[in-house]
Residue, then its C-alpha position, 0 to 999 in steps of 0.5 A: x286327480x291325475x294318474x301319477x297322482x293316484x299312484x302316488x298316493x296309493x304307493x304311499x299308503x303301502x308305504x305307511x301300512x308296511x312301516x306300521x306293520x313291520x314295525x308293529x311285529x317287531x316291537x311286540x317280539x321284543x316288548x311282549x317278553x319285556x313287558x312279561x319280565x317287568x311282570x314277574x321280577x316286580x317286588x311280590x310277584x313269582x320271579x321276585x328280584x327287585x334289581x333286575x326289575x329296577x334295571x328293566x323298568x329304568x331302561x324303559x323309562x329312558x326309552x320312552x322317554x326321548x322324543x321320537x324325532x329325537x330317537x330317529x335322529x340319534x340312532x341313524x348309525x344304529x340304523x345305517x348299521x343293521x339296514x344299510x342305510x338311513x332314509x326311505x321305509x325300510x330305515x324307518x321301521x328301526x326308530x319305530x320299533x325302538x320307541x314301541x317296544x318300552x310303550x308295549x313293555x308297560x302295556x304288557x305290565x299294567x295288562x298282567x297286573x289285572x290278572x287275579x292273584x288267586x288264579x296264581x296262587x291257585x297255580x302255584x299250589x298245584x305245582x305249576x312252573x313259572x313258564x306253565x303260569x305266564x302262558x297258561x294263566x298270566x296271558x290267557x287271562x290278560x290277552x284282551x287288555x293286552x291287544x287294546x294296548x297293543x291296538x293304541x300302539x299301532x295308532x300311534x305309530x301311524x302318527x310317528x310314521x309320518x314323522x319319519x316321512x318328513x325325514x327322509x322315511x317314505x309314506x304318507x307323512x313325506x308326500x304330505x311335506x312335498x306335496x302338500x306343505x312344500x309345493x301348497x297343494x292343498x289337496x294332496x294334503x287333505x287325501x293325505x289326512x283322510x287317509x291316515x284317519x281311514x287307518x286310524x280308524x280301521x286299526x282301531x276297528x280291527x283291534x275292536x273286533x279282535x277283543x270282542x271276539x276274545x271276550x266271548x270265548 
């Protein structure tokens, strides 16, 4: 393997690891608070008010539910407009935020709704705010499930990420396509997929350790 090789594919792993990150951060910021809202304004629980969640939970579910190539596609003014442009990484990182924030939104949901009601009500009858519930009882007490969702999002993003490479979007997946795919090297194409699987992997192990952690606290 040549030099300009190798620095290739190491720039395009950096690529990969930013996009994912950066849009790993910002996707939670936003889902996290999302996911808690869809929580609490569901029917029966402490901020009860069933249009809002309805509101929330449909929007959710049209984000999710648009194909991310799609998604990418549809917002390149959306994206033009808040980077400057709507190619390389940093393009990228808007269309993956979007299609993680309703994913990590649900996560947070379904996380939440295994917290024991009575540790709520319990609370509650001790006269605890609803802000004093969601951070000293609500996340302390989903935080693991919380983190195994959050851990599958950020997988799945490294897949997406290489979509966004086959757009114009940089990283692993656009050195994949012109090297591999469009020039027939083979090799390139198989360190690519090793590489995107030795990402898989150590976020999934990171993650892993995370919780582990958490849970013997």
């Amino acid at each position: 393997m040549s030099q300009t090789t190798l620095l290739l594919l190491v720039s395009s792993s950096l690529q990969t690891i930013y996009m994912v990150a950066a849009a790993s951060v910002l996707a939670t910021m936003f889902g996290l608070p999302l996911g808690i809202a869809l929580y609490i304004t569901r029917r029966g629980n402490i901020l009860e008010k069933p249009r809002l969640y309805n509101f929330l939970a449909t929007l959710v579910n049209i984000t999710r539910s648009i194909p991310f190539v799609i998604l990418m596609i549809a917002i390149i003014p959306f994206t033009r407009l808040l980077v400057g442009t709507s190619i390389g990484t940093n393009a990228a990182i808007v269309p993956l935020s979007l299609c993680a924030i309703p994913f990590i939104a649900r996560v947070t949901e379904n996380a939440l709704s295994e917290v024991n009601k009575g540790l709520i009500e319990a609370a509650t009858a001790m006269g605890a705010t609803t802000l004093q519930i969601i951070y000293k009882v609500l996340i302390p007490e989903s935080l693991a499930s919380i983190i195994n969702g959050l851990t599958l999002t950020v997988i799945s993003l490294v897949g997406y990420s290489a979509m966004a490479g086959a757009v114009g979007g940089g990283g692993l997946g656009d050195v994949a396509i012109r090297y591999g795919y469009q020039r027939f090297d083979s090799v390139i194409m198989l360190i690519t997929i090793v590489i995107m699987i030795v990402l898989v992997q150590f976020f999934q192990f990171l993650g892993d350790w995370v919780v582990k952690r958490i849970s013997h606290r």
